[in-house]
C-alpha positions in Angstrom: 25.9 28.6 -59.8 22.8 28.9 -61.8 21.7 32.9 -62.8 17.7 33.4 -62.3 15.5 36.0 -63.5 12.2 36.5 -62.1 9.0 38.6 -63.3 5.7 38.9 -62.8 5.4 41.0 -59.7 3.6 44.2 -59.6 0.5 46.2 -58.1 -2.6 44.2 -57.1 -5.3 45.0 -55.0 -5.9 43.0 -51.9 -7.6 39.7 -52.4 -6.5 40.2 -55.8 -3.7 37.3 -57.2 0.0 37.1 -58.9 1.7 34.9 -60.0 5.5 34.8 -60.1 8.0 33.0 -62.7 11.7 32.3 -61.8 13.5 31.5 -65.0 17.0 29.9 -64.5 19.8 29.9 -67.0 20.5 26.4 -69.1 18.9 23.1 -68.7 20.6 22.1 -65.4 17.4 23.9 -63.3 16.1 20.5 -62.2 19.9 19.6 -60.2 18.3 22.8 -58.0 16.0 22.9 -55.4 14.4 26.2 -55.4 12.8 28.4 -53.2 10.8 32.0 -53.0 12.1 34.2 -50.1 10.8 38.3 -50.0 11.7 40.9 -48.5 9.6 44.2 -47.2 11.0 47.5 -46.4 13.3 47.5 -43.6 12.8 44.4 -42.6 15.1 41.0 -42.8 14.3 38.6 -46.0 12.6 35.7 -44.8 11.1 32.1 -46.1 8.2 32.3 -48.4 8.2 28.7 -50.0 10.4 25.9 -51.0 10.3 23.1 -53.9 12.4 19.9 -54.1 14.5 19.2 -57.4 11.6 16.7 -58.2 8.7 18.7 -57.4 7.3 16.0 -55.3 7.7 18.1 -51.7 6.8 21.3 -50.6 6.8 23.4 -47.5 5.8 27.5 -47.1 5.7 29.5 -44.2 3.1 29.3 -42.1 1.6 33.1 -43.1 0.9 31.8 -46.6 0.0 28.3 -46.6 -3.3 27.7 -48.3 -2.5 31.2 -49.7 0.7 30.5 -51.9 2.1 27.4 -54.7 5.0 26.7 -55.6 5.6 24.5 -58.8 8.1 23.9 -60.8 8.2 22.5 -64.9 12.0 21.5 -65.0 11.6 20.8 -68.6 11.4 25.0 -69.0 13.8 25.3 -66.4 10.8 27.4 -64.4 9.3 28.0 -60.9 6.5 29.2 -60.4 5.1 31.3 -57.0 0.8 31.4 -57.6 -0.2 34.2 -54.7 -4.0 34.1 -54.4 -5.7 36.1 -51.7 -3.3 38.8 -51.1 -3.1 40.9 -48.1 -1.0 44.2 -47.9 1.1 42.6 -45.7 2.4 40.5 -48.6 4.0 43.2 -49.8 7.6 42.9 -50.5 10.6 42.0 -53.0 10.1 38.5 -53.8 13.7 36.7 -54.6 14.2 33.3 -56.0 16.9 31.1 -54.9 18.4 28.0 -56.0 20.5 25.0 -54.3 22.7 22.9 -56.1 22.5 19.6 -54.9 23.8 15.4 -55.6 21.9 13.6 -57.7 20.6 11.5 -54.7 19.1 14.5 -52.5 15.5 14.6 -54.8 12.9 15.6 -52.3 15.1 18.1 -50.1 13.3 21.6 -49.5 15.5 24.3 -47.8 13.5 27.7 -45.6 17.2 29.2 -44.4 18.7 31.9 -46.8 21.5 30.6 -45.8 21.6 27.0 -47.5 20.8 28.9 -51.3 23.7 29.9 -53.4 22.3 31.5 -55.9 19.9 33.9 -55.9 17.4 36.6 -58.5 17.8 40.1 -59.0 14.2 39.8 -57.1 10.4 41.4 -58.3 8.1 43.8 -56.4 4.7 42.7 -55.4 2.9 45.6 -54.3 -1.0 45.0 -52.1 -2.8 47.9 -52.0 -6.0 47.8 -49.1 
């Protein structure tokens, strides 16, 4: 397992922007892919957005595409989550998670909690209307 530590969340105004950073421990971060999952208040944690180990695919969920980026710089051993046109309703803990997977399996993107085994101690991100 990989430990990751994310920051950058906090209060924004709506239509405002964040972005978050997902640091993960040693220089093994680009044998992950990684993904963004958040959580709100009494509600289950679902898909946000997902990044191969080689950056080359993508995929979010369908209430922040064109909205959210994910990126990743594998020489820092960093993802990034760039939130642009916030809504309240993006409010929520925002958790990174990373898969371990062969060297072969470069441009596989995970959206189920499920297939991540390891996960950050997760960052508010607060929209106020």
């Amino acid at each position: 397992q990989v430990q990751l530590v994310e920051s950058g969340g906090g209060l924004v105004q709506a239509g405002g922007s964040l972005r978050l950073s997902c640091a993960a421990s040693g220089r093994t971060a680009g044998r992950y892919a990684m993904g963004w999952f958040r959580q709100a208040q009494g509600k289950e944690r679902v898909f946000v957005a997902a990044i191969s180990r080689s950056g080359g695919k993508t995929d979010y969920a369908d209430s922040v595409k064109g909205r959210f980026t994910i990126s990743r710089d594998n020489a820092k051993s960093t993802v990034y989550l760039q939130m642009n046109s916030l809504k309240p309703e993006d409010t929520a803990v925002y958790f990174c998670a990373a898969a371990a997977l062969s060297m072969f399996a470069t441009e596989t993107v995970g959206v189920s909690a499920a297939w991540y085994d390891s996960w950050g101690q997760g960052t508010q991100v607060t929209v106020s209307s």
